[in-house]
C-alpha positions in Angstrom: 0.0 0.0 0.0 2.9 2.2 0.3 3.2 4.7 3.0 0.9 8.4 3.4 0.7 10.9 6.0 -2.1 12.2 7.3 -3.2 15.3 10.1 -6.8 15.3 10.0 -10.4 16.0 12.6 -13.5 14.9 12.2 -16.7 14.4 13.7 -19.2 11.1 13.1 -22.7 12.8 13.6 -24.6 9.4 13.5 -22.2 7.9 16.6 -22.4 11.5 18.2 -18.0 11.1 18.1 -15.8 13.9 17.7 -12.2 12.9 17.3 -9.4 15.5 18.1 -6.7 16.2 15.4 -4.2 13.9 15.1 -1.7 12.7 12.7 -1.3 9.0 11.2 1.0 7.4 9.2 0.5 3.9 7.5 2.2 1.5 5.5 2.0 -1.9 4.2 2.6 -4.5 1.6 -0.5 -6.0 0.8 -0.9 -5.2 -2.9 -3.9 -3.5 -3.7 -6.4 -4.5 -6.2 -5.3 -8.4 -5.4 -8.4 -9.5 -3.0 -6.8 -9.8 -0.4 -8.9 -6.8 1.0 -6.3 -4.4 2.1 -9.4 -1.3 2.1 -10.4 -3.8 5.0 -7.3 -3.8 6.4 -6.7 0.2 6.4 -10.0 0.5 7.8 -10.0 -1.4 10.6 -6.6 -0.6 11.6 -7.4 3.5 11.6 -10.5 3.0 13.4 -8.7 0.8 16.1 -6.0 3.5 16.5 -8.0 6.0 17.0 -10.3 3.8 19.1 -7.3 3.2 21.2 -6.0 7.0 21.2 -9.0 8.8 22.5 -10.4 5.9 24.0 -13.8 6.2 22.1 -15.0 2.8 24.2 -16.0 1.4 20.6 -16.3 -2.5 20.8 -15.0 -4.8 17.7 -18.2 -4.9 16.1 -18.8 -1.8 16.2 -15.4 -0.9 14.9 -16.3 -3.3 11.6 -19.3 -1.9 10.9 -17.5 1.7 10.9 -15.2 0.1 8.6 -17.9 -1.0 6.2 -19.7 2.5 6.1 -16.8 3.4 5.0 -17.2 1.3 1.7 -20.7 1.8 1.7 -20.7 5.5 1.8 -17.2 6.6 0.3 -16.2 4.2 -2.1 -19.5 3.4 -3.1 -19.5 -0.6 -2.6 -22.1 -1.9 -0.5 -20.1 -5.0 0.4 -20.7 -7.4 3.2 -19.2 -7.7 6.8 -16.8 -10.8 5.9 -13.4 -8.6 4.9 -13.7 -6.4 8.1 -14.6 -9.5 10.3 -11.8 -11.4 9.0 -9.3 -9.0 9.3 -10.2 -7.6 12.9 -11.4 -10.6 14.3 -8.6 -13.5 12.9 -7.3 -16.3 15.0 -3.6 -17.1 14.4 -3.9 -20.6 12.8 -7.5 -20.9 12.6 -10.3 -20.6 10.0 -13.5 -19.1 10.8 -17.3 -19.4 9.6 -19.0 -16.8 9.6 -22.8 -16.4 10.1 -23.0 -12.4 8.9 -26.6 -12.2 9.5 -25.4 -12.4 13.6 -22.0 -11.2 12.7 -20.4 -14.1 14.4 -18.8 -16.9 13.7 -17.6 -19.8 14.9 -13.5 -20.7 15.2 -11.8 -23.7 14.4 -7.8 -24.5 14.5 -6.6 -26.0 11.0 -3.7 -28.3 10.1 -3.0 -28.2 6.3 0.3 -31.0 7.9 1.9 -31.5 4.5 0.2 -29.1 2.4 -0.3 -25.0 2.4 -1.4 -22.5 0.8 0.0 -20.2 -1.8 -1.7 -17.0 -3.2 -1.0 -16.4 -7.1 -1.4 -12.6 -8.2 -2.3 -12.2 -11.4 -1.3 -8.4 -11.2 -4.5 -7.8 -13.0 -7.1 -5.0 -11.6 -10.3 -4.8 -13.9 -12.5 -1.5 -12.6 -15.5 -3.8 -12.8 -15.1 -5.3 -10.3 -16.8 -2.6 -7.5 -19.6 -2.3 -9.9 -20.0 -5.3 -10.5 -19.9 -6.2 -6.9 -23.2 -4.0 -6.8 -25.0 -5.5 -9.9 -25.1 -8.9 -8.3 -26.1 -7.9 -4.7 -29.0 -5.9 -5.9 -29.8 -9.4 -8.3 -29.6 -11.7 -5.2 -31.9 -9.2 -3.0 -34.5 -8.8 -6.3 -34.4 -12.8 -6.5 -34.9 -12.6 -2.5 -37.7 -10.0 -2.6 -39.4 -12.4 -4.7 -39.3 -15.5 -2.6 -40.4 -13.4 0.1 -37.2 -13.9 2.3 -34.6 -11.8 3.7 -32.0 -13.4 1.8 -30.9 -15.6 -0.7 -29.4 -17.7 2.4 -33.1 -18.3 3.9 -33.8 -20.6 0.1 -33.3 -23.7 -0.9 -33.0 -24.7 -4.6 -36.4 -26.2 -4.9 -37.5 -22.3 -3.8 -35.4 -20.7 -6.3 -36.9 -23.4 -9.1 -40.5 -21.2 -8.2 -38.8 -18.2 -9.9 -37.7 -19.6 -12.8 -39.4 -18.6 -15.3 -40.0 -15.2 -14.1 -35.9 -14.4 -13.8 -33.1 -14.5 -16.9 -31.2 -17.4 -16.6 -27.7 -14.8 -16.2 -30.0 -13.9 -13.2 -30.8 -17.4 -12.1 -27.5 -18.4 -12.1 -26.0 -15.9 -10.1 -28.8 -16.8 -7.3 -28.1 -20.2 -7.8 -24.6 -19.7 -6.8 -25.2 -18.0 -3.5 -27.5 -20.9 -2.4 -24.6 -23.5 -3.8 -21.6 -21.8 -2.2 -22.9 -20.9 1.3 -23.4 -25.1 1.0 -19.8 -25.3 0.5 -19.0 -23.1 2.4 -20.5 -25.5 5.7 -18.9 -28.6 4.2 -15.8 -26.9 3.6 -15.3 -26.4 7.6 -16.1 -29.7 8.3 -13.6 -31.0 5.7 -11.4 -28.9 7.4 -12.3 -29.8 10.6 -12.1 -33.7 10.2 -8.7 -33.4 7.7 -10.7 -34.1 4.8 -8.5 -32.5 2.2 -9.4 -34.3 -0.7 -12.9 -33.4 0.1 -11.9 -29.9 0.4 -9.9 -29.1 -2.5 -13.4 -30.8 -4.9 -15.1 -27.7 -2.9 -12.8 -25.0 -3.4 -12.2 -26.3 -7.1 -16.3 -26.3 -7.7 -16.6 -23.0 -5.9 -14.1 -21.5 -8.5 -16.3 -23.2 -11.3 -19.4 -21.6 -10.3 -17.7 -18.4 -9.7 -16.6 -18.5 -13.7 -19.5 -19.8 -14.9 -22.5 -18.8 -12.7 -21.6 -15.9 -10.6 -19.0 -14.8 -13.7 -16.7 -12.5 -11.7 -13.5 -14.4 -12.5 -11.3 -13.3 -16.2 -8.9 -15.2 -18.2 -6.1 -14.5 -16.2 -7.5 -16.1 -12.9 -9.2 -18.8 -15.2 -5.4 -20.0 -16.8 -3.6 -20.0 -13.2 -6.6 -22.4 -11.9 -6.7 -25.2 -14.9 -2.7 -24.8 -14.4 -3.7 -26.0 -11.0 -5.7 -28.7 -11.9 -3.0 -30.2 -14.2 -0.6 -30.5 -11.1 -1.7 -33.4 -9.1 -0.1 -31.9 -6.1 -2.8 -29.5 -5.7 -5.8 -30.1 -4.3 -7.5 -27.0 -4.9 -7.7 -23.7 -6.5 -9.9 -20.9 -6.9 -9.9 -17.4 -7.5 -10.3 -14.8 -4.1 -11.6 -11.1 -3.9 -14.2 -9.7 -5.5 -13.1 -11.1 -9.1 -12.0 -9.8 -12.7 -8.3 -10.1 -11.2 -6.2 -9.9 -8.3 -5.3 -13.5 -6.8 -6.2 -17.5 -6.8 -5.5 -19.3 -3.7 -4.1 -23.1 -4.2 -4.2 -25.5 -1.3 -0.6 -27.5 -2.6 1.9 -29.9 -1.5 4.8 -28.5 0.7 7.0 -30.3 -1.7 5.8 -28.9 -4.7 5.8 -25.4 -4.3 9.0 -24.5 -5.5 9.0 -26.7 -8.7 5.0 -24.9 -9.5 6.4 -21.5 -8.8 8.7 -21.8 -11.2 6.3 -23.4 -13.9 3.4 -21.8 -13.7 5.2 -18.3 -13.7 7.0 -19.6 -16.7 3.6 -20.7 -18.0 1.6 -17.6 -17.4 4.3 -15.0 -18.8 4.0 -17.1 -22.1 0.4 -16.9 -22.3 -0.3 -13.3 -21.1 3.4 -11.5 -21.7 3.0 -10.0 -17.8 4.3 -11.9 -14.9 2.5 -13.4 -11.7 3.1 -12.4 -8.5 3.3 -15.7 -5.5 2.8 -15.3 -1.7 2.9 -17.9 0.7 0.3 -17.4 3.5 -0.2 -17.3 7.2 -2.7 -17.6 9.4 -2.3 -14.7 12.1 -4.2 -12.6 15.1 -7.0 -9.6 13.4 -6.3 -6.5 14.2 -4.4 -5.5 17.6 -2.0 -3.1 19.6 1.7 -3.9 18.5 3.5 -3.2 21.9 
């Protein structure tokens, strides 16, 4: 993210806060534009500070929900709770589900033993992807409005069958998609949670699928570093991360075989597109917090 200064006052009329001036200075080296939700970051780590410096008495929730207004009302995406949660709310080593209707979720250590997971940038940043990000919420709450439900998480396919022929098929699919991947999303923690590997790589693998194909926020790019993926029977699973038309895939791989795929699939990719890949190897760590 690079480094800015900042002296600045403010005042949040809906929270009835008035912060002081004060200065701040940031850094970081989480690329932006890869999906791996650096505004998130940003937020949550300014709001903390300045939690902590004039001891506002916000809680963590609250301090998340800041963050999202943040998106909502200055950079114009009305995105979910799950970037802020993550990143303020992390477990070092552990994975967490996350119910955001309740806005909590429930924690649970992993042990990947001789595999990992490796992040491929594709260095590409489509501007679609924020507006796009909007075109399919406001589909999956028009497809909710007709079933009468909150939200798309509340139907079942059978439900969504009712609507069929009242929706476009684009339309369908993209509701389909929600009710498919919140399904994985459950059987990937328990995959997870029993060691089921195999089990989980078929769920990340046919959540990139419909991410391509139903959902269609993915691009060539992320599409070519995935079927590299499946070619290499040392991963188990690959998908694309973020909200889509670039940034990264994630690959659950073989300790063993991440320096031999490094090297082939950056070969690989610079053929194909003439740009090069960017790869990160990941940690699991704490959300946000004081560094003393």
């Amino acid at each position: 993210m690079g480094k800015l200064y900042i002296r600045s006052h403010f005042r949040n009329s809906k929270k009835g806060i008035t912060v002081d001036n004060f200065n701040i200075t940031f850094s970081g080296n989480i690329p932006a534009g890869s999906g791996m939700s650096s505004s998130a970051a940003l937020e949550n780590a300014v709001v903390f500070g300045l939690n902590e410096l004039f001891d506002l008495g916000l809680t963590k929730t609250e301090m998340i929900l800041i963050s999202q207004k943040a998106e909502h009302n200055y950079v114009g995406v009305n995105c979910g709770i799950m970037d802020q949660y993550a990143s303020m709310f992390g477990i070092k080593n552990h994975a967490l589900l996350l119910d955001c209707r309740t806005i909590e979720a429930t924690p649970f250590e992993i042990n990947f033993e001789k595999h990992e997971l490796m992040l491929i940038n594709t260095n590409v940043k489509h501007s679609l992807s924020d507006s796009a990000y909007n075109d399919r919420r406001s589909v999956c709450e028009k497809v909710s409005g007709m079933l009468n439900i909150k939200a798309l998480r509340d139907a079942t396919e059978a439900d969504l069958e009712k609507v069929k022929d009242t929706v476009s098929n684009e339309d369908f699919q993209k509701a389909l998609f929600v009710i498919e991947e919140n399904k994985r999303a459950e059987k990937a923690s328990k995959a997870m949670t029993d060691g089921d590997l195999k089990t989980l790589g078929a769920l990340i693998y046919s959540s990139h699928d419909g991410l391509q194909n139903q959902y269609k926020v993915s691009c060539d790019e992320l599409d070519f570093l995935v079927e590299q993926a499946k070619e290499n029977q040392d991963i188990l699973g690959a998908r694309m991360m973020g909200g889509g038309f670039g940034g990264c895939t994630i690959n659950l791989i073989a300790k063993t075989a991440v320096d031999q795929f490094k090297t082939s699939v950056s070969k690989a990719y610079k053929t194909k597109f003439d740009k090069d890949c960017s790869i990160y190897s990941v940690e699991l760590s704490d959300g946000t917090h004081l560094i003393k």
